[in-house]
Each structure stands twice: as C-alpha cells, then as structure tokens.
N, C-alpha and C positions, 0 to 999 in steps of 0.2 A: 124369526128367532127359532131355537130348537124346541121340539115340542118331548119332555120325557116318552120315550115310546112303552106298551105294555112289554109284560114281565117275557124275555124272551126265552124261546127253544133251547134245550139242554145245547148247550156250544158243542159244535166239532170237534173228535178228538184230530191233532198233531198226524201230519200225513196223508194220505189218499182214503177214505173211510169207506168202505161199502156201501153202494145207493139203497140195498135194501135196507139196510142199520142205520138211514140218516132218513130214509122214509120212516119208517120206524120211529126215531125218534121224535121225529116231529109230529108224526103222529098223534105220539103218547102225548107230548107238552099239550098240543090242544084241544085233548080232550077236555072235558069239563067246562071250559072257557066263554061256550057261546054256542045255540045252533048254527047260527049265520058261517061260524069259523069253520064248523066240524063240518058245513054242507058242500064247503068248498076245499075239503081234502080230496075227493076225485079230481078236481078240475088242478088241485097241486099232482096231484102223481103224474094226469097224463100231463102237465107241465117239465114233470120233471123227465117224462121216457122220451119228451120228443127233445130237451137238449141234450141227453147222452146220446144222441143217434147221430153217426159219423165221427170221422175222423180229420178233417180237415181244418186247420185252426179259424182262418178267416170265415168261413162257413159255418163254425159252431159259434163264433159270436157274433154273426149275424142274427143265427135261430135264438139264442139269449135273449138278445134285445129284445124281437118278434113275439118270445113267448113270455116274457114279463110283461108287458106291453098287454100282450092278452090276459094275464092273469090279474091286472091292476085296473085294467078298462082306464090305462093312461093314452094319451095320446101320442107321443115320443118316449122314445126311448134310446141309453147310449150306453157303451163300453167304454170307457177311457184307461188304456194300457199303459202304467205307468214302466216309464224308462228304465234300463237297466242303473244307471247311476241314480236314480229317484227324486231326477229334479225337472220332471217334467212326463210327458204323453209322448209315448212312443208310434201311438197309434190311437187313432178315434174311430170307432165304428158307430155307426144312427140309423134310427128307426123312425119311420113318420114324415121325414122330410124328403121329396122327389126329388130327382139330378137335375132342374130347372133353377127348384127355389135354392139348394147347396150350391151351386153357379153361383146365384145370384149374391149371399152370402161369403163367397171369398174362402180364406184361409180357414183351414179348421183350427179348434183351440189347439194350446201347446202345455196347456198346463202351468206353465211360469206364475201364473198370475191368478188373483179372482177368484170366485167359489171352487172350482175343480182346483186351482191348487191348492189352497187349503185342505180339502180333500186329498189329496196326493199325503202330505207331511199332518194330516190327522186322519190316520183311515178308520172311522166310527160313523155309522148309522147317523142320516142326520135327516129330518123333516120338514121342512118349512110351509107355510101357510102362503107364504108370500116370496118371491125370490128375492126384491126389487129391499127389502125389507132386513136384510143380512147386511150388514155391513162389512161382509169380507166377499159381496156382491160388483162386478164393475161395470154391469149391465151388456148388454148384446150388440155386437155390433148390425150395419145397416141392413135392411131386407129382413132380420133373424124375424122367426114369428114370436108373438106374444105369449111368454109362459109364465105361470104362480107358480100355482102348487111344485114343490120340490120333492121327491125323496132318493137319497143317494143310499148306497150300501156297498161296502168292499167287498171284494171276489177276494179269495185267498188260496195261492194253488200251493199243495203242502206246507202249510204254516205261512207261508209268504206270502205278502201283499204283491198279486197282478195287478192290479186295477179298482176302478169304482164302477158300479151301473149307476145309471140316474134314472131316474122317470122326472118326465115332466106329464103336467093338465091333463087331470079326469077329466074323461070326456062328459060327465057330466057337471064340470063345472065346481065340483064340491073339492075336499080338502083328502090327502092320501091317511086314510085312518089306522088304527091300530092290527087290524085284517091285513091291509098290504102290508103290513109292514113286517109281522107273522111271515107272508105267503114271500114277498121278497127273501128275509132271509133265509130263507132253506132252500127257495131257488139258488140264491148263490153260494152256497153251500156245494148245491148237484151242478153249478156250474164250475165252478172248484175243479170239480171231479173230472168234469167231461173237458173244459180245456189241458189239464194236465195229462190226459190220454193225446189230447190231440196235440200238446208243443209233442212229448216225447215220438210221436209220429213221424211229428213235424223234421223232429232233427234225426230220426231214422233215414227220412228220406233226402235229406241234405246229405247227410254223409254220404250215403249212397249216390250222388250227385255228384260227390265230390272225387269217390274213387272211381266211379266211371270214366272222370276226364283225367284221371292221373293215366286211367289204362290205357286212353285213346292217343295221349303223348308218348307215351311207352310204345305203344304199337308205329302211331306214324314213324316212330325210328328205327324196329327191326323189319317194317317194310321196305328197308331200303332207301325211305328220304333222306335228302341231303340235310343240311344244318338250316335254312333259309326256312325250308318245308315244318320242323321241328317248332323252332320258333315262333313262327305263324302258327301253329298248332296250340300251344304254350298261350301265348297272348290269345286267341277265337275261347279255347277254354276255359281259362281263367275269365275273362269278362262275361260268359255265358254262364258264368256259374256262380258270382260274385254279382251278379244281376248288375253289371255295371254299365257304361256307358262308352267303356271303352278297357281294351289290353291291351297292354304297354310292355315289350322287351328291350328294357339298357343292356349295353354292355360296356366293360369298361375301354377307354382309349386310351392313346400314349400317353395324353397329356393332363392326365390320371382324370379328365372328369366322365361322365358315359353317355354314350351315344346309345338313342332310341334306335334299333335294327328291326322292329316289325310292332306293328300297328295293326288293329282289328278293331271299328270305328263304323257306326252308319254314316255317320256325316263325312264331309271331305276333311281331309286332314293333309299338311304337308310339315306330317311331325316327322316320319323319315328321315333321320342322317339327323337331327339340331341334336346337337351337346349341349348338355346339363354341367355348367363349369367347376373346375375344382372346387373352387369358393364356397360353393354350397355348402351351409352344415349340414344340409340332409346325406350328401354324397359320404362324409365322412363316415357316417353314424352307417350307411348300406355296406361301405366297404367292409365296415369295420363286423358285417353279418349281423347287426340290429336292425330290427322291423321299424318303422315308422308309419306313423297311424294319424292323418289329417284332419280335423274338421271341417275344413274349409280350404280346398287347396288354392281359389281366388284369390283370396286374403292372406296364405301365410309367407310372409317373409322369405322363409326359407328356400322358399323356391324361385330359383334367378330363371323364368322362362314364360313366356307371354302364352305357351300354351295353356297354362293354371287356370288362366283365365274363367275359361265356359266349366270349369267343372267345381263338385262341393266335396265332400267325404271321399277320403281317398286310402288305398293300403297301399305301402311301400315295401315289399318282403324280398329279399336277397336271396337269391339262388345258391344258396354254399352247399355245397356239400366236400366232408374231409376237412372242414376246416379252411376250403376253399371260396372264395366269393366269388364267380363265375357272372354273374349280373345281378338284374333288379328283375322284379314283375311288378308291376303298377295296375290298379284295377279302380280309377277313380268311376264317381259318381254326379249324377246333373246336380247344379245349385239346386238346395234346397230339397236333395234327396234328405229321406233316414239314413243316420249313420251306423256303420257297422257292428254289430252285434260281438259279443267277447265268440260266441260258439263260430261266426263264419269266421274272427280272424283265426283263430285258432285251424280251422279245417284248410283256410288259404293258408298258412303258413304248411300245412304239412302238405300241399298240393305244391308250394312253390320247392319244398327240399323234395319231392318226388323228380318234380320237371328238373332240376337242378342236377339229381342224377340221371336223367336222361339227355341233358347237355353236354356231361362227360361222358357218354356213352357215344353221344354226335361227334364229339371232339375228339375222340380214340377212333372212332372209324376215320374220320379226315385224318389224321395221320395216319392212318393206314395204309387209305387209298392212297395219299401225296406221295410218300414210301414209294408204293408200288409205281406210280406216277414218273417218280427220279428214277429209280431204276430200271424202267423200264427207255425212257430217254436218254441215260447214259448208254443204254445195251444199241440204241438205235443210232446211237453220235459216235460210239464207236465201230460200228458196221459200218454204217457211212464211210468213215475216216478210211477201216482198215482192208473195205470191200472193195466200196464199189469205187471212191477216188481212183482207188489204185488200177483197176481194171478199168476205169476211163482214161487214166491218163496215157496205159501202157495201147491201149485201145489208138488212143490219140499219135503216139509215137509209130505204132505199126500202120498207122495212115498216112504219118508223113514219110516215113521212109517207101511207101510205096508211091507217092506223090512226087518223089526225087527219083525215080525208074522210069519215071510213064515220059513217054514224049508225045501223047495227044494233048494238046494247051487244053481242050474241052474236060478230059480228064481231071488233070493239074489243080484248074478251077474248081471242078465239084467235091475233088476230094480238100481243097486249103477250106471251102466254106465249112464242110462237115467237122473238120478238127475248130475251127473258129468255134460251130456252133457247141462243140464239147468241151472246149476251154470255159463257155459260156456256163453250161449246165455244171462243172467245177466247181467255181467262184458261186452258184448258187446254191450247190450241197453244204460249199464251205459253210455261207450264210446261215443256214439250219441248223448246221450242227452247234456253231456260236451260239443261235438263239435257244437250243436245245440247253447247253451248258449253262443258260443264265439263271440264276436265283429269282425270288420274288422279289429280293429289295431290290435287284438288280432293273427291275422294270421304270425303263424312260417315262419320264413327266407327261408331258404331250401327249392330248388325246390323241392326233394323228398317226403318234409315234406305236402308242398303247395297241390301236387297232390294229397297224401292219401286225405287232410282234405276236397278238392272236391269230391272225388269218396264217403266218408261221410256222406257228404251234401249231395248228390245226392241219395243217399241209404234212405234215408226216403219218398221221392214223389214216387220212381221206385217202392218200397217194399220190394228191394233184394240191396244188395251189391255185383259193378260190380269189376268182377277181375280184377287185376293189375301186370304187371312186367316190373318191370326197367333193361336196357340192358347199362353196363358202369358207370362212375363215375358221374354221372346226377346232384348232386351238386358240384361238382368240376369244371365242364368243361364250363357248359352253364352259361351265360353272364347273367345279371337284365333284359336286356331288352327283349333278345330274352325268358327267363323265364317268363318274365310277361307275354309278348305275349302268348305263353303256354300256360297260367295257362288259360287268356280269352279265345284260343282255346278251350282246354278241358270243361272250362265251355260252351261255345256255343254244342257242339259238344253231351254234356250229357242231356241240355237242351232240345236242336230238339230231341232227343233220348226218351226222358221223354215225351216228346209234343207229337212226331208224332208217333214214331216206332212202338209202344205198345210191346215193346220187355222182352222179358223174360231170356235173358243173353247178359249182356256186357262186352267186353275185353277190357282192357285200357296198350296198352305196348309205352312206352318211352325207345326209344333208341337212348343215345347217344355217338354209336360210326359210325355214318353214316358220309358217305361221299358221297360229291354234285357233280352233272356232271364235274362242272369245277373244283374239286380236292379240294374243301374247306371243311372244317369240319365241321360236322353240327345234330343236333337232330329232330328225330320224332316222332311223335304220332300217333300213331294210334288208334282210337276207333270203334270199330266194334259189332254188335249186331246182332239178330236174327229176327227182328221186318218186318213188314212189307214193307220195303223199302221205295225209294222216290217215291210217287205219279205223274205220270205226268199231268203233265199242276201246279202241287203246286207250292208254294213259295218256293222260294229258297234265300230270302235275307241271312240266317247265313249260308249259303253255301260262298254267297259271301263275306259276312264277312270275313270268314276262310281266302278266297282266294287273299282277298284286304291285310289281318292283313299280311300276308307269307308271298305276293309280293313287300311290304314295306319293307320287312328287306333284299330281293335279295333269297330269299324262293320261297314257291309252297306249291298247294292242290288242292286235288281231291278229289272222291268218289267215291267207285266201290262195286259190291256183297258183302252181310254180310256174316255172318258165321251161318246162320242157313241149314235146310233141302235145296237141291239142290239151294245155294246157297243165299237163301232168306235174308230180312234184306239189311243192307248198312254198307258199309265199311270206313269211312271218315280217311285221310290222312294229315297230316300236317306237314310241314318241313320246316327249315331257318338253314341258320348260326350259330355258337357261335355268 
C-alpha cells in the first residue's frame, strides 16, 4: 500500500530550471530535517553532476538508473519512457540485471498493464513496503528475480511527463524511507534537466542525419546518375536513416496500381517488379499525396501483398512535388519494432518531398538525353538514307556497267559477287534505319525480338554489328519481368561497351537453358568484347547496376577477361530466374 512520504522539496518551477537553483533548493528544504539527511547532500550533488554529464540520451538514462541505484543503496533500478500517445513504454532501460538473467526473462514490460501502468496514467510518488501487496500489482513474469520494497517517481522533462524511475530491494533488506525518497526526488528533478539537453541533442543530430541523405540524393543526380542509380540511392537512404529494415521505391503503372522499382534490404528479397493493385485503399490515399503511417504492416488489411508479411511499423510517404505524385518511399520496420515517432515522420516526410524533387530533376534529364537521343538518330537515318544508300547504289550501278564491258568470264564473276555483296549491305542499312525510326511503344514483344532490336541500335554508335546466339527457347520460357530486366541488362552492358571499351568485336549469347546453384531454372547473358577492359580505380556504377538489377530477382553478375588477344577486353555476365 502507499506509504504518505515526508513533507517534500519546494517543486520545480515549469521548464528547464538551472541545476544550480534546484541544488539550491533542495538544499534549503533539507535543512533542519535530520543529520542523517543534511549528511547525505554531498553524495546528492555529486549524484547530480554525474547525471548532467553527456549528451547522449540512451547513455544518460543509463547513468540515472546507475546513480539512483547508488544513492538509495537499492539493488535494481529502471527508467520506463512513456509513449508518445501515453498508453504505454516506449522504452525501458535497467539496472541490476545482467544480459543472461534479461534473456532469460523474455519481453520487457510495455506498460499496458500492472503497477508501471498505473504509473504511466497516475504519475505521483509512490512507495511500497511490499510489491506483491498493491493490488494494481500482476506479479513478474518467469526467471524475474524477487523484489519488495517499491519506490517509483516521475521524471518530468519541461512540465511533461517522460517517464517513471523505480527502485527496487535495499540491499539491505529494509524498507525505501523518507531519505530516499527526499534524495530521489531532486535526482529526478536533475534528471529532468539532463535528459532534456539530451532529446534536444538528440533531435539535432537526427535532423542533421536527415539532411545529409537529402544531400547525398541530390548529389547522386548532378553526378551524372541515371534514374535507376537515383532511386537506389533514395530507397539505401531513406531505410539508413528511418533505422528501418528496408527502402522501398513504387512507382506508379499503367494500370494505375504501383510497381516497387528499387529495393535496399539485407535480406534476399524478390520484391523487384510485384505491383501493389489498384484495389488498395492505401494506393488511393498515396496517389492522392497523403502519408500513410502503419502499425503493423503484417496485419493491415490494406495491403493486398504477401511481402507485409515479415515487417511491423511502417511509413508510406508520396514523393510529390508541384502538386505532382511521382511515387511512394516505404521505410517499413521488423515485427515488433518501436513505432515511429511524430519527429522522424515528420523529418521523412520532408526527406521524401526533397527526393521527390530530385526525381523530377532525374526525369528532366531523361528527357533530355532521349531528345538528344531521337535527334541524333533521326540525323544518322537520314545520312544513311541520303549518303551513303545513294553512293552504294550508284557505286553498284558503275560496277555493273563495267561488268557488261569486260569480256574476262573471271572478271564478270568477281565483279556480279561484289554488287550482290552491296545489294546485301543496302537491305541492311535499309534495316537500321527502320529500326533507327522506331518509337519505344514501337518495340516487338519477344524477348528474342527485344534483343536483336538492341544489338541494332547499338550497331550504329559501335560501327559494327555485335554478334549474337540464342541457346533454348528464349521466348517461351523467360518471364516479363526477368525479360525486362534482360533487355536493361544488355542495354547497360553495350552502353559501357560503346563508352569505355573501344572494342572492335562484341558477342552477345542468351542462354536459356541454365541452371542456378540451388537447382532453379534460369537465363544468361553474356556480353563479352575485345576492348580495353575495365580500368582500375574507374566507375563502376552500371557494373553495379547489373548486379543490384540480378540480385533483386534472387540472380547474380559478374565480370571477368574479354575475348580478345591474351585474353583482353571484359567479359560481363548476368543471370536470374524465369
């Protein structure tokens, strides 16, 4: 039961109070009182200088607990942080107990329930003689060790309830008296003080955590990354700084629901490419540029997708900027993490409208380059057409008429093969330029189809058209997605080829009749050339690319010797699944 405690310490004034004017005060209240009390105001001061010491929040209520603990000659001691909503423990920090026996014991409290809730929704001094003895008591779960004596007391950081300390069992055995109970509150009082240095720290250095990764998505784009590179940057910083368990980029699709496009995960994942369907009300509510804030993304409804599964607390923040929805950032958390604070949604929400501006910044540069792209392919489909046709054919024609003069038959023959072979090389410029002229939606179904029309495309910047051989039924077998994936493969793959290599043969073989370590079915690419190789100390971002796109689908890539003279050049490798 509660035991009235003696007449207490003049109360703290509303606010942060100076630790000397709350030494001070306490001081003054105890004088007169007792020698026993007055003897132990040294052993309160240096109580109190060693919890103002640092700035670190988890570390300052550690040394709390520690030095209550020492001032009470209690045996345990705890901080219990209530929640932002106030219906529960946000955090429990202990003293007394080793990481064998806390094992051994399980879950820590949550506050819902039992003496510390009560506490939580009555935060007043409270004493007991006995734990077991309280009726708003529900005893300890198994392993806990045996405690009596009780005393609790709220922490209060600027007028507001943080939390409670407990003490449990004088180590001798006796009952917590009107001395501790004195010496606690004015410890928490300066504990007050010293945690409220240490959140506002706290959240200095968060924010500064948070604009550092806005900077570093900002930078990955005016260095020149592509939109992929962006992305992936977006999603690694957002989950590195949301302390999450993973980064997530939707975007939307045609058939309005949104497709995950970069993933940043320890674990394996083949979240890559799965659509989130329109159906979703969550999809509505992102289009529509509202955040959506999860408890439990396992359990909620709302989410039509088997990935929900492994994770608990999750932020759902829309990328708009302008008025624009551009995608989603997802930053879930493991079952049974803490859930998000009001201060980090708030600091992700303004890291996701940063990245969001630097997605329209990705997306004005692709149209740029694309731009440059088509007109520069229009400039080379009509040289073709107006150059070099015409100079082959007239070419062709001034060999047959000379072919009609000669009367050597050896003649005759060598010159009918050479106009054959330049009829040939025609009908092939013709080919390039057709595929020069085609649009994006203009691109055939078939993966088989997909590949020529790159290796194509690529034949006009190279100068030469690289060889090709398909191993197996290559449209039959492979899936949309791990295809697509391919096709960006290959295109990265001929790109760096075309950029760096300076190679003067490329092989391009797709085979899919490969089989994965773990016995799955799966296609590869190989593109291999003669060129120079990779320089070291270069970039190697669309290496990473390769290896990021593979690793998404539960794939692989590498790079190894080309196929030129002793072995020169580069060999790039890429594999996944159907």
């Amino acid at each position: 039961m509660s035991v009235p405690p003696a007449p207490a310490p003049t109360p703290p004034p509303e606010g942060s109070p100076d630790p000397a004017e709350v030494a001070g005060q306490a001081t003054r209240s105890l004088q007169g009182l007792s020698t026993e009390l007055t003897a132990r105001v040294p052993q309160l001061l240096e109580a109190m200088r060693s919890v103002g010491t640092g700035l670190e929040l988890h570390t300052t209520l550690d040394r709390i607990c520690e030095t209550a603990a020492e001032l009470t000659d209690a045996r345990y001691a705890a901080i219990g942080v209530v929640s932002e909503d106030g219906d529960g423990l946000a955090d429990f920090v202990y003293h007394g107990i080793d990481e064998a026996a806390a094992a051994r014991i399980g879950r820590l409290p949550d506050g819902h329930r039992g003496l510390l809730g009560a506490l939580i929704h009555q935060p007043e001094t409270l004493r007991l003689a006995d734990l077991a003895s309280d009726p708003r008591s529900c005893g300890f779960p198994a392993h806990h060790p045996p405690m009596r004596g009780f005393l609790g007391v709220p922490i209060r950081v600027q007028g507001e309830i943080f939390g409670n300390l407990y003490l449990t069992e004088k180590r001798d055995g006796g009952e917590f008296n009107d001395y501790d109970v004195h010496m606690v509150r004015v410890l928490a009082t300066e504990a007050g003080i010293a945690i409220g240095n240490a959140r506002l720290y706290e959240a200095a250095k968060q924010r500064e955590r948070w604009i550092d990764g806005s900077v570093a998505v900002t930078t990955a784009l005016l260095s020149g990354s592509d939109a992929e590179d962006a992305l992936a940057v977006v999603a690694e910083q957002a989950r590195h700084l949301a302390d999450s368990a993973a980064g997530i980029v939707l975007l939307p699709d045609e058939e309005g629901g949104m497709e995950i496009v970069a993933v940043s995960s320890d674990r394996p994942s083949g979240a890559l490419g799965v659509v989130v369907p329109p159906e979703s009300r969550i999809i509505a509510d992102l289009l529509d540029g509202r955040a959506v804030f999860i408890d439990d993304a396992a359990t909620d409804p709302r989410i039509m997708t088997d990935l929900a599964r492994g994770y608990g607390p999750a932020m759902m923040l829309p990328l708009q900027s302008d008025g624009r929805v551009l995608g989603t950032l997802v930053t879930p958390r493991e079952r049974g993490a803490r859930p998000f604070t009001e201060a980090e949604r708030t600091l992700a929400a303004q890291f996701a409208s940063q990245a969001a501006l630097a997605l329209m910044m990705a997306e004005a540069q692709r149209d740029r380059e694309r731009l440059a792209v088509y007109e520069d392919r229009d400039r080379i489909a009509r040289d073709l057409h107006d150059l070099v046709i015409q100079r082959l054919f007239a070419t062709g024609m001034m060999l047959e008429s000379a072919q009609r003069r000669s009367v050597v038959p050896e003649v005759q023959q060598g010159v009918g093969k050479a106009v054959d072979e330049l009829d040939v090389t025609i009908q092939e410029i013709r080919t390039a330029i057709f595929a020069l002229q085609q649009g994006p939606a203009e691109a055939p179904a078939g993966l088989r189809t997909r590949v020529l029309r790159e290796i194509n495309m690529a034949a006009v910047p190279l100068g030469f058209k690289p060889s090709h051989h398909f191993v197996g039924p290559v449209d039959t077998v492979v899936g949309e997605l791990t295809g697509k994936n391919l096709i960006a493969a290959l295109r990265e793959a001929l790109s760096n080829a075309f950029r760096h290599a300076a190679a003067a043969r490329i092989d391009v073989v797709v085979d899919a009749t490969l089989v994965l370590p773990d016995g799955a079915r799966g296609v590869r690419l190989t593109v291999a050339d003669d060129g120079v190789g990779i320089t070291e100390g270069g970039r190697r971002s669309g290496l990473k690319n390769l290896k990021r796109r593979a690793e998404s689908l539960g794939g692989a890539s590498w790079y190894g010797p080309g196929i030129g003279d002793d072995g020169s050049g580069t060999t790039v490798v890429w594999q996944a699944p159907y």
